[in-house]
VOBA-1610 file (N, C-alpha, C; in pm, whole numbers, padded with zeros to 5 digits, always signed):
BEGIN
Unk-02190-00014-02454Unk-02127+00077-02356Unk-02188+00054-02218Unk-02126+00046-02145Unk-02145+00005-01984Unk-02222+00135-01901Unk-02342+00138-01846Unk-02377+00266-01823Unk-02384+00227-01659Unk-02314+00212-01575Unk-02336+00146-01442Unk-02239+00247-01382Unk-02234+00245-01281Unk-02170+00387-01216Unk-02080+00277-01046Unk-02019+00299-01084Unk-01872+00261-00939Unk-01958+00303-00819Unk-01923+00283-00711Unk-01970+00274-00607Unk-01850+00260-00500Unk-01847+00335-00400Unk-01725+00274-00294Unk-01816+00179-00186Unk-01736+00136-00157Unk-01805+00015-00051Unk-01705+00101+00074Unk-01817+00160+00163Unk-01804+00216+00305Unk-01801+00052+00409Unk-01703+00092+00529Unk-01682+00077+00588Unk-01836+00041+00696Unk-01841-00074+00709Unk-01975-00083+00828Unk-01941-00153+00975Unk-01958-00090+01074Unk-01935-00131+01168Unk-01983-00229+01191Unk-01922-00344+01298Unk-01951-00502+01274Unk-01905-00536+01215Unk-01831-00495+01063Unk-01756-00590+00994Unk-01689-00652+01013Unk-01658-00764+00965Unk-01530-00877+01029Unk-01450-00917+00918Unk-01305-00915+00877Unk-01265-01023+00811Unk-01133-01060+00860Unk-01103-01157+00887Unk-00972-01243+00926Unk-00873-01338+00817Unk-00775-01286+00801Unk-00714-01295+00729Unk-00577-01406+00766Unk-00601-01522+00725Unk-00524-01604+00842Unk-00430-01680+00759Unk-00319-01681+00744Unk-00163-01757+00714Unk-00165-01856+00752Unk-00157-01942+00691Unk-00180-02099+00772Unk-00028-02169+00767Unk+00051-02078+00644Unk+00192-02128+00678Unk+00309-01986+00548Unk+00405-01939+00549Unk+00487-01888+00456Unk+00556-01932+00363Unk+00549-02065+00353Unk+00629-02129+00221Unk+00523-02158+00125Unk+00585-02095-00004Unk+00546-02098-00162Unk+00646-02143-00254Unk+00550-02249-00371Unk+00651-02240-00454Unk+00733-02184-00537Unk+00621-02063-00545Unk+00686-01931-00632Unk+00765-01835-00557Unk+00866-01740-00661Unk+00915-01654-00607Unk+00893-01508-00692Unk+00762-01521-00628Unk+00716-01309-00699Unk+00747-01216-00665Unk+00860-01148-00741Unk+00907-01020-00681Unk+00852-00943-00617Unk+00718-00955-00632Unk+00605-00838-00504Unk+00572-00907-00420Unk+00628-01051-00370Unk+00517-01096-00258Unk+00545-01023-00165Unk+00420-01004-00047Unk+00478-00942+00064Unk+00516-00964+00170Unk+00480-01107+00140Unk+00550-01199+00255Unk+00698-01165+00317Unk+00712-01128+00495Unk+00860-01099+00519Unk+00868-01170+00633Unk+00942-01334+00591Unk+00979-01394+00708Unk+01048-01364+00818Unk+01158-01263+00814Unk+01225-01206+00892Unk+01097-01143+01012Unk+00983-01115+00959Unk+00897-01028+01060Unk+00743-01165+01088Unk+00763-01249+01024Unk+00603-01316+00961Unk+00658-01500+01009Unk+00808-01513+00992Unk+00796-01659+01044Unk+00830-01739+00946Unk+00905-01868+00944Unk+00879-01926+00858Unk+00800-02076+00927Unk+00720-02054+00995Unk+00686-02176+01018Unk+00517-02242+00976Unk+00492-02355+01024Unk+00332-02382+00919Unk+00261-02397+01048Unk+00164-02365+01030Unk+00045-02429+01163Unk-00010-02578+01122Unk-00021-02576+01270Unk-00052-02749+01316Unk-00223-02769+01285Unk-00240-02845+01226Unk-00403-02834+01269Unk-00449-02835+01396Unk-00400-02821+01496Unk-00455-02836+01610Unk-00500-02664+01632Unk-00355-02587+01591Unk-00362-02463+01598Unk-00430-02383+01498Unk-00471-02441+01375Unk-00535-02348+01302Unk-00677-02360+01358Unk-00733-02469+01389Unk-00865-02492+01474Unk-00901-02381+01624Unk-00751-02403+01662Unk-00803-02308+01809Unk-00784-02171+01775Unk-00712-02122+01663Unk-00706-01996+01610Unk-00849-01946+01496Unk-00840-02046+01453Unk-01053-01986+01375Unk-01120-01976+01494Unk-01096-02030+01639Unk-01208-02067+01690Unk-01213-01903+01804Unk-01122-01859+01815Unk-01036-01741+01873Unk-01102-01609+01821Unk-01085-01607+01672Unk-01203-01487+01642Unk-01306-01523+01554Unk-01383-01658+01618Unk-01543-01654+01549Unk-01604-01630+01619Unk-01723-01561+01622Unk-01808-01463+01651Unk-01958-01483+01582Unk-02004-01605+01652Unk-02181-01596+01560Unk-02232-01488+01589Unk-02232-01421+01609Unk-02324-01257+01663Unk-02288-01166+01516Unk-02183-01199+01457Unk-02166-01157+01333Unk-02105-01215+01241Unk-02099-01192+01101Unk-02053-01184+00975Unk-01960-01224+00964Unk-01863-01304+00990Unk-01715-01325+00966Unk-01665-01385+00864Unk-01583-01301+00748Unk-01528-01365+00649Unk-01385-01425+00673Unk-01355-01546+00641Unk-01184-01601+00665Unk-01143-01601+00498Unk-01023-01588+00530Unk-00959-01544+00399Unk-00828-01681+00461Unk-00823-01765+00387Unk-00692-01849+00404Unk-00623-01805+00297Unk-00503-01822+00376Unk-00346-01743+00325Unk-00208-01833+00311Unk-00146-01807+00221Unk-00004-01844+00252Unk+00067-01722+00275Unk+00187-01750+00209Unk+00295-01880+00164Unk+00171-01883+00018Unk+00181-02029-00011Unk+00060-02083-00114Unk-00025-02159+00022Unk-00151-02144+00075Unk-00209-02199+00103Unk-00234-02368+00095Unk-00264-02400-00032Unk-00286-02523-00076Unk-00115-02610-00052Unk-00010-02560-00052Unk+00056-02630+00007Unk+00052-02735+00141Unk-00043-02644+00251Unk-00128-02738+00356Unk-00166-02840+00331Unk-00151-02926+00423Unk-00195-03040+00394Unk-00338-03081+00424Unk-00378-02996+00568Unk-00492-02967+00619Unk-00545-02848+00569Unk-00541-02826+00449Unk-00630-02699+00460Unk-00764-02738+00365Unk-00808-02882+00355Unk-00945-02923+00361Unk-01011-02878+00468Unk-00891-02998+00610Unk-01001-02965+00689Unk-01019-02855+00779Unk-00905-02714+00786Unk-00916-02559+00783Unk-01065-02517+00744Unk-01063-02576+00578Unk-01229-02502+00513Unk-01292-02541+00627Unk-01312-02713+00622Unk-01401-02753+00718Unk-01460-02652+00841Unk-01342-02689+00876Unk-01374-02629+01049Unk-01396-02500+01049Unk-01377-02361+00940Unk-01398-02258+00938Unk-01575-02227+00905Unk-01627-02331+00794Unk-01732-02335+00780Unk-01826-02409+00898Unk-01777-02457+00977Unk-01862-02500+01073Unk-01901-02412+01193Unk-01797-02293+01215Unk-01770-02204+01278Unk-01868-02072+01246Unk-01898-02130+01123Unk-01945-02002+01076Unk-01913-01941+00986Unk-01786-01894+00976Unk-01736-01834+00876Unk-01788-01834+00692Unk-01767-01730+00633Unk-01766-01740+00512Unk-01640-01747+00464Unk-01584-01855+00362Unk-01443-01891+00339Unk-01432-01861+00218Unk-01310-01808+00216Unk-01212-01772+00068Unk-01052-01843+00083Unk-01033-01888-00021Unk-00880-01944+00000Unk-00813-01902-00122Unk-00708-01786-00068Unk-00673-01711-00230Unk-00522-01858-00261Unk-00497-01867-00389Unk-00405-01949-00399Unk-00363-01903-00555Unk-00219-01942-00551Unk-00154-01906-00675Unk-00186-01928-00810Unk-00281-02069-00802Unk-00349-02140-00945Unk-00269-02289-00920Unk-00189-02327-00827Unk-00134-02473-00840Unk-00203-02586-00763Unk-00261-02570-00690Unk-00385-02623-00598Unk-00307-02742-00579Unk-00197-02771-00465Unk-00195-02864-00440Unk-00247-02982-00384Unk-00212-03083-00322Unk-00284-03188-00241Unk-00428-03233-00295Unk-00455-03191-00438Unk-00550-03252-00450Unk-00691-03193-00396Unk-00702-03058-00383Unk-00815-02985-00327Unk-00896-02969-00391Unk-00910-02988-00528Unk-01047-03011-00590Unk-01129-03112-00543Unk-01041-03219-00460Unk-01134-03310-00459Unk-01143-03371-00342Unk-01080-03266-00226Unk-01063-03304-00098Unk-01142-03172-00018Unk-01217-03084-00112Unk-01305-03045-00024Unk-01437-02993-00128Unk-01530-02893-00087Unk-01678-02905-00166Unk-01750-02764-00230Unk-01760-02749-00295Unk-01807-02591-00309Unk-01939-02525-00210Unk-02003-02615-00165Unk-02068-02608-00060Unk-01973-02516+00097Unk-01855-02577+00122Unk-01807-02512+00225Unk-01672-02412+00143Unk-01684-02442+00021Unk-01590-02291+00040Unk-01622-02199-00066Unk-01652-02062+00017Unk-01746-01989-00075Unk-01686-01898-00148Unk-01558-01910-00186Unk-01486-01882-00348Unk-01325-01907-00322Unk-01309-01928-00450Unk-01138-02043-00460Unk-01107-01856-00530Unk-00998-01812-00494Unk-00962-01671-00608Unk-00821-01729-00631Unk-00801-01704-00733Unk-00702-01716-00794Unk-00591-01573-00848Unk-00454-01586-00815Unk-00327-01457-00861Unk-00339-01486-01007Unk-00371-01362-01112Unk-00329-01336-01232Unk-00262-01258-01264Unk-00138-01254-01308Unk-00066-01053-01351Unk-00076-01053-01450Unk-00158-01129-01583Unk-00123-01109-01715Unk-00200-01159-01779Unk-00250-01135-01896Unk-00366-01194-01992Unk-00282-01308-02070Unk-00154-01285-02101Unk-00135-01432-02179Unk+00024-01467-02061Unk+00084-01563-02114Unk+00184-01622-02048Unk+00338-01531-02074Unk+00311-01451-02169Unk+00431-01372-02184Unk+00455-01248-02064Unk+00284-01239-01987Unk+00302-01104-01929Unk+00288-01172-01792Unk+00181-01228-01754Unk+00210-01339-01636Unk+00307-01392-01575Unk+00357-01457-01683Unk+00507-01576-01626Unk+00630-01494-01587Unk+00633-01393-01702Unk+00740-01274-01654Unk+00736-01167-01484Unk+00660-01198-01470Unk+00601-01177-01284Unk+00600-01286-01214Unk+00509-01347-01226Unk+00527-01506-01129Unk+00566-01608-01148Unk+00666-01638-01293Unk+00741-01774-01307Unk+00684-01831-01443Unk+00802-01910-01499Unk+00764-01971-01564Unk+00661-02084-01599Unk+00565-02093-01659Unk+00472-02211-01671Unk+00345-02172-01585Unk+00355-02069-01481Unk+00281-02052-01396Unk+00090-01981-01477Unk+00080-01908-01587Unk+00005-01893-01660Unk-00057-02003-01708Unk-00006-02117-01755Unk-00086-02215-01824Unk-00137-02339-01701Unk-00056-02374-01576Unk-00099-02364-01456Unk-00244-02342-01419Unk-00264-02213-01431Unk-00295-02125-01285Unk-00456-02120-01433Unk-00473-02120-01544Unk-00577-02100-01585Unk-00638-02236-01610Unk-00574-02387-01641Unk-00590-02472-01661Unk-00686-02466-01503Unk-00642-02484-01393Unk-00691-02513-01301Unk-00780-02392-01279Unk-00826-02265-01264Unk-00942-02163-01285Unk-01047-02273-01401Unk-01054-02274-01472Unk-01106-02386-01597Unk-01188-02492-01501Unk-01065-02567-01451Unk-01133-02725-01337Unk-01202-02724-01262Unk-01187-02576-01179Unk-01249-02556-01063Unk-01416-02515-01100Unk-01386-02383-01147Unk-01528-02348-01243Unk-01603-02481-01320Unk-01560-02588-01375Unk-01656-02743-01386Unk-01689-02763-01335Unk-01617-02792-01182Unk-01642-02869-01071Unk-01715-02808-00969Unk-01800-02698-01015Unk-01882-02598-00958Unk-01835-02504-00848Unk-01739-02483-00812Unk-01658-02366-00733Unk-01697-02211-00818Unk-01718-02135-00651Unk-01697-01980-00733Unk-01580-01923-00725Unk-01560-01852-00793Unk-01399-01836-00869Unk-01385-01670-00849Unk-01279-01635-00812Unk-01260-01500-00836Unk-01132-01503-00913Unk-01050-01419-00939Unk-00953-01400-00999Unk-00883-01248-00955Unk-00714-01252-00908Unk-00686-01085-00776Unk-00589-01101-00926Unk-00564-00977-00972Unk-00495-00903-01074Unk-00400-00775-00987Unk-00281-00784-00955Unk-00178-00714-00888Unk-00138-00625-00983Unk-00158-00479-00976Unk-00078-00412-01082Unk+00012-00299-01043Unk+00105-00341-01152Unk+00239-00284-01114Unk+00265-00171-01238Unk+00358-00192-01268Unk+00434-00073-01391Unk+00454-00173-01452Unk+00459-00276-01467Unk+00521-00364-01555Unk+00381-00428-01602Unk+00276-00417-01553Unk+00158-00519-01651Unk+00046-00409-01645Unk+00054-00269-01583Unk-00073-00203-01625Unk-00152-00192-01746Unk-00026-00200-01825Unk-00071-00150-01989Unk-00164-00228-02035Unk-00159-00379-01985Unk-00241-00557-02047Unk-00348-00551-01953Unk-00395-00453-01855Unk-00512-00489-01777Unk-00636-00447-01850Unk-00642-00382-01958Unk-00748-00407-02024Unk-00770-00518-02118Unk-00675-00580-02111Unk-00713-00736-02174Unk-00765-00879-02145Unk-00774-00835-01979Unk-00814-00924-01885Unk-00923-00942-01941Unk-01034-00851-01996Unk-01179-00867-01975Unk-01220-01012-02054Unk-01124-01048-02188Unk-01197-01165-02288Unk-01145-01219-02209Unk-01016-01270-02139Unk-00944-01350-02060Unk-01056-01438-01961Unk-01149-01332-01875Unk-01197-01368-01772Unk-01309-01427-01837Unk-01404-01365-01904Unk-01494-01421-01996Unk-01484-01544-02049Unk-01364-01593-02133Unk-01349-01718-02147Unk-01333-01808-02069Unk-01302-01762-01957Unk-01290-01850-01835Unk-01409-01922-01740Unk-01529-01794-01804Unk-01614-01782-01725Unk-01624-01734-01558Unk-01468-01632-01556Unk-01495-01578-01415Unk-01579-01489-01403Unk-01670-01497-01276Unk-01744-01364-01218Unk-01709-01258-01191Unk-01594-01291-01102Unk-01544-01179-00996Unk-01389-01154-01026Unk-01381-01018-01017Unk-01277-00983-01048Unk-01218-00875-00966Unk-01070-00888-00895Unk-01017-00807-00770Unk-00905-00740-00871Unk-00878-00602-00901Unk-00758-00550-00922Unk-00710-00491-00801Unk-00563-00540-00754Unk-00524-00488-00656Unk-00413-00404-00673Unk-00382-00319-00601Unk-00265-00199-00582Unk-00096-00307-00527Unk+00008-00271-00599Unk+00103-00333-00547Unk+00113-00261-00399Unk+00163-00349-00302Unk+00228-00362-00215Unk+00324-00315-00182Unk+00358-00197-00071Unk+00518-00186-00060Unk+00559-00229+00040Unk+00577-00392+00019Unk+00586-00456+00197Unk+00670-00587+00138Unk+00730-00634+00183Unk+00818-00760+00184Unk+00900-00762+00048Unk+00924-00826-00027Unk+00963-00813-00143Unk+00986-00717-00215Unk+00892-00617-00251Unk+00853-00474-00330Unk+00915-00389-00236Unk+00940-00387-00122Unk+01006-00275-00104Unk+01151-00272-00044Unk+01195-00418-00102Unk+01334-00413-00126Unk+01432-00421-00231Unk+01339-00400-00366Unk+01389-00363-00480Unk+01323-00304-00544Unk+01334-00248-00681Unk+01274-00135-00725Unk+01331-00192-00922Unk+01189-00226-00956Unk+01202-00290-01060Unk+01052-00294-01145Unk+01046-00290-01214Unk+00905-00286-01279Unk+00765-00378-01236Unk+00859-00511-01166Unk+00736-00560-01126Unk+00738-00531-00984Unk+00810-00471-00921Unk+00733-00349-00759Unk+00779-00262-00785Unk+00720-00190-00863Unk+00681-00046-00856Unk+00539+00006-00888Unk+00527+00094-00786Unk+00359+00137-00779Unk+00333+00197-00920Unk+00194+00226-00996Unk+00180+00304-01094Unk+00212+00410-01048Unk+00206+00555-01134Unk+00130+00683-01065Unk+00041+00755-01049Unk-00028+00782-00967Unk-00164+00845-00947Unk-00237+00880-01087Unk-00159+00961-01218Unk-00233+00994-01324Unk-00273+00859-01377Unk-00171+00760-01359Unk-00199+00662-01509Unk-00251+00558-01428Unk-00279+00550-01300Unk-00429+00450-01216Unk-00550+00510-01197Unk-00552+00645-01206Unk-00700+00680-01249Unk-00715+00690-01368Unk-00653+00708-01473Unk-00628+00726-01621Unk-00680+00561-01663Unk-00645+00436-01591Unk-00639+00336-01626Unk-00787+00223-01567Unk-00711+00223-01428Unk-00842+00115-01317Unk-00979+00149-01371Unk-01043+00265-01336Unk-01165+00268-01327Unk-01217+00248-01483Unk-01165+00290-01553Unk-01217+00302-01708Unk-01217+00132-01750Unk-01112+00037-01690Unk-01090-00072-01765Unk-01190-00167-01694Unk-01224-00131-01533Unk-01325-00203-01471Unk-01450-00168-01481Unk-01515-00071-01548Unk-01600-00094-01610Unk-01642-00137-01764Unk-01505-00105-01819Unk-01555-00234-01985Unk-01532-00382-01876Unk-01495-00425-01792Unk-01440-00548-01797Unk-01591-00611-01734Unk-01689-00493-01629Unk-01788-00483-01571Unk-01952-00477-01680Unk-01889-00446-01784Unk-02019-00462-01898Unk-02006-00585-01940Unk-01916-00673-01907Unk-01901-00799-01997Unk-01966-00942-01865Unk-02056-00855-01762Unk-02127-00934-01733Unk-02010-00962-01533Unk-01917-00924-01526Unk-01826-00973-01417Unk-01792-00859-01359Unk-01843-00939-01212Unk-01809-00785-01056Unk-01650-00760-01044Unk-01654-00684-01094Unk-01493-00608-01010Unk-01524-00509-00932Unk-01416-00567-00865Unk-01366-00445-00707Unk-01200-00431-00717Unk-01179-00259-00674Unk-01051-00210-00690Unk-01040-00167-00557Unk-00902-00111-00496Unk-00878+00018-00435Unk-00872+00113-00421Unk-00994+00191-00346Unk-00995+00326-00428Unk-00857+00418-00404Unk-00789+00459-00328Unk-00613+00447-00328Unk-00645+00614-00292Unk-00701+00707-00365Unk-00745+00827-00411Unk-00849+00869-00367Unk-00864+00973-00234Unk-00996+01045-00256Unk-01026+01170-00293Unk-01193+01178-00340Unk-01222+01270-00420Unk-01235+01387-00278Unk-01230+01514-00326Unk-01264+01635-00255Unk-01361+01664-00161Unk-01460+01592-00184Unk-01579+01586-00147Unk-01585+01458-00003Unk-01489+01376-00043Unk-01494+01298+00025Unk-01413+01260+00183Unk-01474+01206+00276Unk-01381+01175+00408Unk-01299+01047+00409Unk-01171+01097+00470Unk-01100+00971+00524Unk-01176+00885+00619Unk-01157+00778+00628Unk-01211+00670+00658Unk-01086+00586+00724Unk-01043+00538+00848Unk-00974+00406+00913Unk-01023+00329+00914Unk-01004+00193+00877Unk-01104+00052+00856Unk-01098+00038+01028Unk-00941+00057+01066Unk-00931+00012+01215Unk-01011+00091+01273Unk-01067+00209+01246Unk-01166+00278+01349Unk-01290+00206+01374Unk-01316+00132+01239Unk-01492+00116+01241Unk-01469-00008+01247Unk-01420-00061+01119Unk-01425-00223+01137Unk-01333-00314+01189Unk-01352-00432+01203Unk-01254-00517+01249Unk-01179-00600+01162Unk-01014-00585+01161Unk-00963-00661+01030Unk-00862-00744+01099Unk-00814-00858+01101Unk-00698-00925+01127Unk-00616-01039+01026Unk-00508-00939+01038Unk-00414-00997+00970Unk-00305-01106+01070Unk-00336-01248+01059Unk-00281-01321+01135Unk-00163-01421+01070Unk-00038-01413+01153Unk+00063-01500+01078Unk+00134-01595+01149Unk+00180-01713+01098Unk+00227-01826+01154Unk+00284-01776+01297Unk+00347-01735+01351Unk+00443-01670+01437Unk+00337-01613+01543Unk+00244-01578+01509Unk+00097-01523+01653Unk+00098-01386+01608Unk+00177-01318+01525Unk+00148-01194+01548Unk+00005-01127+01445Unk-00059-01086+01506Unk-00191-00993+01422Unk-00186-00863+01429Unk-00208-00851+01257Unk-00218-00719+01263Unk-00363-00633+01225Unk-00336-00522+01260Unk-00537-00426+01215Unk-00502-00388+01086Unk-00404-00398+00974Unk-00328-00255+00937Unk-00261-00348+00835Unk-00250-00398+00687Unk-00167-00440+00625Unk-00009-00383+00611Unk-00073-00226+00569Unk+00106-00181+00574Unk+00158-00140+00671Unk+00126-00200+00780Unk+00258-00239+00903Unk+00304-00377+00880Unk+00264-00398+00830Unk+00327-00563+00806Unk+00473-00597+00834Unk+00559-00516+00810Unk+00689-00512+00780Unk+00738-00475+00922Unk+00661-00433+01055Unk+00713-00399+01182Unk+00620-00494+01267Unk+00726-00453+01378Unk+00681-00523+01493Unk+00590-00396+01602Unk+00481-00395+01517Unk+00358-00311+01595Unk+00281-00335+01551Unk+00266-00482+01576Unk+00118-00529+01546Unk+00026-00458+01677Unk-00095-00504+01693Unk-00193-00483+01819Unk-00171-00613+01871Unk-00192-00702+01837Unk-00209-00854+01881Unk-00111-00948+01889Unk-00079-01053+01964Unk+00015-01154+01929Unk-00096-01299+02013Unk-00075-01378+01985Unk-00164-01506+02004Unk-00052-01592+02079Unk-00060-01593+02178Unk+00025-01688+02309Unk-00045-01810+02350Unk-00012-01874+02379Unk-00079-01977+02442Unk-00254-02005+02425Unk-00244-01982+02339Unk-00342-02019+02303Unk-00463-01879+02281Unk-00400-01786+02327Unk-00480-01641+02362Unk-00427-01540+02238Unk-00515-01477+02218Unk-00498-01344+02173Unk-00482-01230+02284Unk-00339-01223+02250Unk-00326-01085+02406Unk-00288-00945+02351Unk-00362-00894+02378Unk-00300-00735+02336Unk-00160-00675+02352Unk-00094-00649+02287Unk+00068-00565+02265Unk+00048-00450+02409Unk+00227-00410+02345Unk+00242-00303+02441Unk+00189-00158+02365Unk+00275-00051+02420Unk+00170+00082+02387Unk+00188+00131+02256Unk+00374+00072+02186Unk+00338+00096+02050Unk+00301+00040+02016Unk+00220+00026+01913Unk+00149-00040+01848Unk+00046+00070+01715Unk-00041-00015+01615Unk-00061+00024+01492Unk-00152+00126+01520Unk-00259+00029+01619Unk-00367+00113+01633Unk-00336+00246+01712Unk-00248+00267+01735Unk-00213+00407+01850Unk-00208+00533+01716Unk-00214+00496+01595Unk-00196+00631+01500Unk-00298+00631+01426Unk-00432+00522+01378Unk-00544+00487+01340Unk-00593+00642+01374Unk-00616+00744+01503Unk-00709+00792+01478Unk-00670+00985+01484Unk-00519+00953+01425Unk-00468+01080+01464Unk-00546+01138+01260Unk-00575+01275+01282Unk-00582+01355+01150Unk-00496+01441+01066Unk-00473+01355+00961Unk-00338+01458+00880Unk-00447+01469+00785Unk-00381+01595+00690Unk-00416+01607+00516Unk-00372+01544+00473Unk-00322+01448+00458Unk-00249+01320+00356Unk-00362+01219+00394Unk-00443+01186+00481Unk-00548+01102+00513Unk-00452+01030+00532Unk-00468+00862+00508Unk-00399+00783+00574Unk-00263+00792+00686Unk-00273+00782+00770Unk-00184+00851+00857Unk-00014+00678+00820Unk-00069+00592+00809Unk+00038+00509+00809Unk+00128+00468+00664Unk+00012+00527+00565Unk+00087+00537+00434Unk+00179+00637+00437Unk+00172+00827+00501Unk+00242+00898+00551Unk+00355+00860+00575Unk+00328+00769+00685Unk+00508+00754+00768Unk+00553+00617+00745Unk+00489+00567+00656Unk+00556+00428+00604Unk+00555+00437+00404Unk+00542+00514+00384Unk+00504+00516+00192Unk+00542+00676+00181Unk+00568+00733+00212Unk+00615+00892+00211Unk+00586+00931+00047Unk+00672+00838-00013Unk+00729+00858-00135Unk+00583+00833-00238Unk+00501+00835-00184Unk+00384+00776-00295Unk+00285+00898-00255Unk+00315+01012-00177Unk+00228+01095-00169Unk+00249+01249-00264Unk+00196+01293-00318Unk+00256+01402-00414Unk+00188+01543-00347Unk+00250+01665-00349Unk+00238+01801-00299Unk+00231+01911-00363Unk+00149+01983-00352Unk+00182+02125-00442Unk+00342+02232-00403Unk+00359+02310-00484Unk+00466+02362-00389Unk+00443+02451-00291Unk+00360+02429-00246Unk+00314+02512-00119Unk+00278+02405+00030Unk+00337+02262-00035Unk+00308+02170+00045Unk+00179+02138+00062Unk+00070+02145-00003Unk+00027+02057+00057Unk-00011+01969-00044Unk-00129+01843+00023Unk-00098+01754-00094Unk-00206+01742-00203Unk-00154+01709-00284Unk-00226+01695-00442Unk-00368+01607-00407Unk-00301+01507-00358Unk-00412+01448-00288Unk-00434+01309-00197Unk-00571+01342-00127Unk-00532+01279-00001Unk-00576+01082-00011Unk-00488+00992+00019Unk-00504+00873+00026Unk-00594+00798+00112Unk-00679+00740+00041Unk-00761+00658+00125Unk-00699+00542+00223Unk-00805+00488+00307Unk-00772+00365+00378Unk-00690+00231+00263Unk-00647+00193+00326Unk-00582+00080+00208Unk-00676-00004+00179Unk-00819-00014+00262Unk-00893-00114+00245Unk-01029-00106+00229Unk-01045+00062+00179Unk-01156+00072+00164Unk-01148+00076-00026Unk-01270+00039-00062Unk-01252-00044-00242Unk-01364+00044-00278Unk-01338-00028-00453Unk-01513+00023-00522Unk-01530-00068-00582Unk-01614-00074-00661Unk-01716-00173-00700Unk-01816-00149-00814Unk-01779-00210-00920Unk-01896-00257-01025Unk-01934-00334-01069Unk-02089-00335-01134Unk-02113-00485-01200Unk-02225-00552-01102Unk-02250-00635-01154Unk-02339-00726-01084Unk-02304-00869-01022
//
């Protein structure tokens, strides 16, 4: 029995992480991605431009994590030398990717400069997986988790849960074990690109009873078996304060097209803070994301409010059952 106790990971000022799209085309088509070209672009960056864009928000004075993004990432052709140049910069690098690792990136870059490969899972075997992200994509996506982990890479593994695979997330734990993953991300579906233009088991959010009923209990058996997981805490307790990441920390969400955002679920509008011109990061006009970051409701999150309405629950006296955290503040167990 796991006697280790969750932890939220607060918000520290100085934080940095940049979250950078290097292009929107994937080979898959996952009903939750949240990718929305209509708002995000369909175009790829040049290496010239992904260089002057790492170089735009690195910051040796601090901490900066890069998160490379698609589309599928590894579709890039340059996104060896992306790691490269991000690690030379400074940065600490993550490159989340579907499990298809194209171009040959096991062996076109080093575990030395990239400091974890994570990999999309929705399912412990291929019946619950493939039925979310495609056929074949399970035997894929673990074959290569397997190669990478030989070839000395650290490995995470992001688990998306919906209504359609909550029930199998306690089966992840032998899954990951055999794999020999460390780290383990369960994430909250998305109601942004994909997911919130249909309404189907694989985008639809759980509900509040059966993700606290479920997450925390399954990440810590999955957390006695030796592997760090981190969730969303989605839910705060009574005791506890809302928190804006955009107040304290610094987050950018950057996409082919220049536009950055502070704020994942704006994704879907054009109020970012940032757009990247000529070579600059220039600040927007007055709407924008950060203009509601520091207003105070009882629903806490002020942008889940007026963009997720439907995911907040009320007594009949109005008010609410309870109040939603930052989208990006997590917890954490394990070692």
């Amino acid at each position: 029995m796991n006697t280790e106790i969750s932890k939220t990971i607060h918000f520290q000022p100085g934080e940095r992480n940049v979250f950078l799209h290097l292009l929107t085309a994937c080979n898959l088509s996952c009903r939750h991605c949240y990718i929305n070209k209509e708002q995000h672009g369909s175009m790829q960056l040049t290496r010239d431009q992904i260089e002057s864009w790492l170089r735009l928000f690195a910051d040796e004075t601090k901490k900066t994590n890069v998160i490379l993004l698609g589309g599928e990432p590894t579709m890039h052709p340059d996104l060896p030398e992306a790691i490269s140049i991000a690690k030379k910069l400074g940065y600490q690098v993550t490159v989340d990717s579907n499990g298809f690792l194209f171009h040959d990136l096991l062996h076109r870059t080093t575990p030395d400069k990239l400091d974890f490969l994570s990999f999309s899972l929705d399912g412990p075997d291929p019946e619950i997986n493939d039925a979310i992200r495609g056929e074949g994509v399970y035997e894929v996506c673990t074959t290569n988790i397997r190669r990478a982990i030989e070839a000395g890479f650290h490995v995470s593994v992001i688990y998306t849960v919906s209504r359609k695979n909550i029930s199998h997330l306690h089966r992840m734990g032998a899954l990951l074990e055999s794999l020999g993953v460390k780290k383990f991300f369960i994430q909250v579906l998305g109601l942004r690109g994909k997911s919130a233009e249909s309404n189907s088991e694989e985008t639809s959010q759980v509900s509040r009873e059966e993700w606290l009923a479920t997450v925390p209990g399954v990440a810590a058996d999955i957390a006695a078996r030796g592997i760090h997981v981190t969730w969303p805490k989605v839910f705060l307790n009574e005791d506890e304060t809302f928190q804006c990441a955009g107040n304290v920390a610094e987050n950018y969400f950057v996409f082919p097209n220049g536009r950055v955002y502070q704020c994942p679920l704006c994704e879907d509008y054009p109020i970012h803070s940032f757009e990247i011109k000529n070579g600059q990061l220039q600040k927007m006009g007055e709407l924008r994301e950060d203009a509601f970051f520091k207003l105070n409701i009882a629903e806490g999150c002020v942008m889940n409010k007026l963009l997720q309405p439907d995911t907040i629950e009320y007594t009949d006296e109005g008010t609410p059952l309870c109040r939603i955290s930052c989208c990006l503040l997590k917890q954490e167990i394990g070692g």
